[in-house]
N, C-alpha and C positions, 0 to 999 in steps of 0.2 A: 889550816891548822896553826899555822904561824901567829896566825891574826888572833886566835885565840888564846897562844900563849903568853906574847905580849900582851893582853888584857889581863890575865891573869898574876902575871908578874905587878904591872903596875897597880893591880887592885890590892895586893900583899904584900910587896916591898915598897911601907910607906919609913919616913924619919918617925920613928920613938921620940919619946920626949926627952931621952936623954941623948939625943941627935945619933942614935945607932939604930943600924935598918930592924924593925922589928919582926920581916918575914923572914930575914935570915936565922933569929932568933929562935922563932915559931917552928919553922920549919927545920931547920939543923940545927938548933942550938948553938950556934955562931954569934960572938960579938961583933959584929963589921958593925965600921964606921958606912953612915949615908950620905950620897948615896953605895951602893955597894954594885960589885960587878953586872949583876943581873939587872939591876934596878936601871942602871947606865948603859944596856944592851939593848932595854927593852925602848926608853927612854929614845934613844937615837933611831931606830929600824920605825919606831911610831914615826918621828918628824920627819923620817927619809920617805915614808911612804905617803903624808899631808903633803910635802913638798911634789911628790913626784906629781900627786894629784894635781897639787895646784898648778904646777907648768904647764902638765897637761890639759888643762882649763884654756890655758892663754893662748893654746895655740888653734 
């Protein structure tokens, strides 16, 4: 479920072209600056989980 929410996230919390998240926008009506809390949550739990994979490759 996780995996799907960070897909989720990262498919809607993209930079607007006036560099404010536009899923925040869409979604709550929020002006955040990007990237924004969610966008940065999703962002990191993705490359911890490509990294884990990856060491786990090396070993």
């Amino acid at each position: 479920m996780i995996k799907d929410q960070v897909g989720r996230i990262l498919s809607v919390h993209l930079a607007g072209v006036d560099g404010l998240c536009a899923g925040c926008r869409w979604w709550w009506a929020r002006l955040s600056p990007y990237p924004c809390y969610q966008a940065e949550w999703a962002t990191r739990l993705h490359a911890r989980v490509a990294t884990r994979r990856f060491l786990d490759g090396l070993r």
